[in-house]
C-alpha positions in Angstrom: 9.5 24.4 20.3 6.8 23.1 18.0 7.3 19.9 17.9 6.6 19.8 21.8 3.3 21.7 21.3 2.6 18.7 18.4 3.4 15.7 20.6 1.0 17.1 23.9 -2.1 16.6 21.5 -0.9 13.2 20.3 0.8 11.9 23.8 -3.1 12.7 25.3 -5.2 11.4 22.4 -3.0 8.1 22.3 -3.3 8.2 26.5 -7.4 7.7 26.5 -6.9 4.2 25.0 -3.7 2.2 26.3 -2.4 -0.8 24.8 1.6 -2.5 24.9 4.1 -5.2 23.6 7.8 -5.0 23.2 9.6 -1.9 21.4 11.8 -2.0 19.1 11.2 0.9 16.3 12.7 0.7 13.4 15.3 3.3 12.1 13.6 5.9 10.3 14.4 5.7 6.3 13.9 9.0 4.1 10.9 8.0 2.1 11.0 8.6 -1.6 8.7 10.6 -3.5 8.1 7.5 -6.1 7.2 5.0 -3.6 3.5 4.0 -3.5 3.2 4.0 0.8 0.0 3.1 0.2 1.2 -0.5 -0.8 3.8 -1.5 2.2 6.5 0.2 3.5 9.3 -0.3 0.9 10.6 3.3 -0.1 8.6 4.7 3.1 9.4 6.6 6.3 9.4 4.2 8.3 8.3 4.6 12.0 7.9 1.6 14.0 7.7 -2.1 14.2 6.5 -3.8 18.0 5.3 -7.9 18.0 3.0 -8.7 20.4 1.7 -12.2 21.5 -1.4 -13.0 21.8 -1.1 -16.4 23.6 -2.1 -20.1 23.1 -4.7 -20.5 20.3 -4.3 -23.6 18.4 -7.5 -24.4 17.2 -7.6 -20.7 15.9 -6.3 -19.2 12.6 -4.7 -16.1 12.4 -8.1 -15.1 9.8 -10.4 -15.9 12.5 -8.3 -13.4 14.7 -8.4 -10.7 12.5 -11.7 -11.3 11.9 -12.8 -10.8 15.9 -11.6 -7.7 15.5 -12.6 -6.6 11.9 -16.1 -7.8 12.8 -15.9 -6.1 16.2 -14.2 -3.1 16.3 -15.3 -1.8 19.7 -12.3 -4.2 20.5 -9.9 -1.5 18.9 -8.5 0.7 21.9 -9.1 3.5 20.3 -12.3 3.0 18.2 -14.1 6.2 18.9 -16.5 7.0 16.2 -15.8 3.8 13.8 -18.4 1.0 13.3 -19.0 -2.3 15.0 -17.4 -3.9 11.4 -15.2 -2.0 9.5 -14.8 -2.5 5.6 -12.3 -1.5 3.4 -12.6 1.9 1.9 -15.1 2.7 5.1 -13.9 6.3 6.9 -14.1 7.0 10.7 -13.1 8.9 13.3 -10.8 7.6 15.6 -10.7 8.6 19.3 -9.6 12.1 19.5 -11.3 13.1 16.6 -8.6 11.4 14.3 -9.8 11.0 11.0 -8.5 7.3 9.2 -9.5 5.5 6.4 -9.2 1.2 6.3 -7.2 1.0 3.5 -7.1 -2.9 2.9 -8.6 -5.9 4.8 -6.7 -9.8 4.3 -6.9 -12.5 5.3 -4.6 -12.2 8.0 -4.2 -8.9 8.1 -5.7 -4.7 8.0 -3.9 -1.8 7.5 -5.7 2.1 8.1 -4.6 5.4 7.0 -4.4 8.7 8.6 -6.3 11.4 6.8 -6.1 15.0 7.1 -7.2 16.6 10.1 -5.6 13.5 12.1 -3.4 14.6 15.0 -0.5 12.9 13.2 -0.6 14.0 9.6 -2.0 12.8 6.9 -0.2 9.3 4.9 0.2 7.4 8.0 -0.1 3.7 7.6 -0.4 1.0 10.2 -0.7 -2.6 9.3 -2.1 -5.0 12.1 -0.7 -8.6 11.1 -1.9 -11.9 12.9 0.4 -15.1 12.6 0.2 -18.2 13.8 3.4 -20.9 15.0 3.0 -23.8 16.5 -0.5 -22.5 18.1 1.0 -19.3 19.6 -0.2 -16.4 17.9 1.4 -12.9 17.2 0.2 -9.7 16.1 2.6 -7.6 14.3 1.9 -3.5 14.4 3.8 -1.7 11.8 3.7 2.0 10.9 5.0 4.0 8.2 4.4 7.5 6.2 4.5 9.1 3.3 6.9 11.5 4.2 7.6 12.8 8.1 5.3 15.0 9.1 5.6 17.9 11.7 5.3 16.0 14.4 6.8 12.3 13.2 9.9 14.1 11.3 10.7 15.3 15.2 13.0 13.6 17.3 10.9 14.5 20.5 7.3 14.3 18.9 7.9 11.0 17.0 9.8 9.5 20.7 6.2 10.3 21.9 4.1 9.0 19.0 6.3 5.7 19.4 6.1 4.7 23.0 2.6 5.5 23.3 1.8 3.8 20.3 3.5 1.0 21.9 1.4 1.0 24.6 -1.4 1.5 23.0 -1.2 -1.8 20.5 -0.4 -3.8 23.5 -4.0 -3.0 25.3 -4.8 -4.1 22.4 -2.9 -7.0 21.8 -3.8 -8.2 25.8 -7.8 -7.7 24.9 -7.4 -10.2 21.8 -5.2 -12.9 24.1 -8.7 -13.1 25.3 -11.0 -12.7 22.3 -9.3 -14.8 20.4 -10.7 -18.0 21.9 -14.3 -16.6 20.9 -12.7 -16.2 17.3 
């Protein structure tokens, strides 16, 4: 059963750092060998989509939000090895000993990819976006590969990489509600 022996690693490096919001993955689409995942996630394998809120703010952009964290990445559940600011193009480890690169940094938003050696493959993208209505803010998490790996092209392992995942962005999501008014 391999792709129980792939999610153990995952479920437990994804368990030292807890975050939530509200699942609701989206379907899986085959990804195709043109697309440039690197981009967005149009022509991806897609893996999940979870909105979180991040409460109240309305004297605070959604820049300013993603800059408390860019600037201040201890924030990031699952930091481990990377910076206090992280920069595009910069490499880290992530706890675990996950290996991810920052592949972009907007204005309201920054996206990292797994490298080789991470728990989850290699070509893993997750965007963090920060919007702002009527002085509620939201933080969108959306993830997306390549092509499935191992582990994410497994009904089990990818169940697992998902919920915790979920969990995960939430801690997350909960320790900017409060940041956010420093932002």
């Amino acid at each position: 059963m391999p792709g129980f022996a792939a999610a153990v690693p995952v479920a437990l490096a994804l368990c030292a750092g807890l975050v939530a919001g509200s699942p609701s993955p989206a379907p899986a689409a085959a990804a195709s060998p043109a697309a440039d995942c690197r981009a967005g996630p149009a022509g991806c394998y897609d893996l999940y989509t979870y909105g979180y809120t991040l409460g109240l703010h309305p004297f605070t952009e959604p820049d300013a939000v993603r800059r408390q964290l860019t600037d201040h990445f201890w924030l990031f559940p699952v930091s481990g090895g990377c910076a206090g600011r992280i920069r595009a193009g910069a490499r880290c480890e992530l706890l675990g000993g996950n290996p991810v690169e920052v592949e972009y940094i907007g204005d309201d938003f920054f996206q990292i990819n797994t490298l080789p050696g991470h728990q989850l493959g290699r070509g893993m993208h997750i965007r963090f976006a920060f919007s702002r209505t009527l002085g509620f803010h939201t933080m969108t998490v959306r993830a997306w590969q390549d092509r499935p790996t191992e582990c994410t092209g497994e009904a089990f392992c990818n169940g697992v990489n998902r919920a915790f995942a979920w969990v995960t962005w939430r801690v997350l999501a909960k320790t900017l509600y409060v940041t956010a008014y420093a932002a």
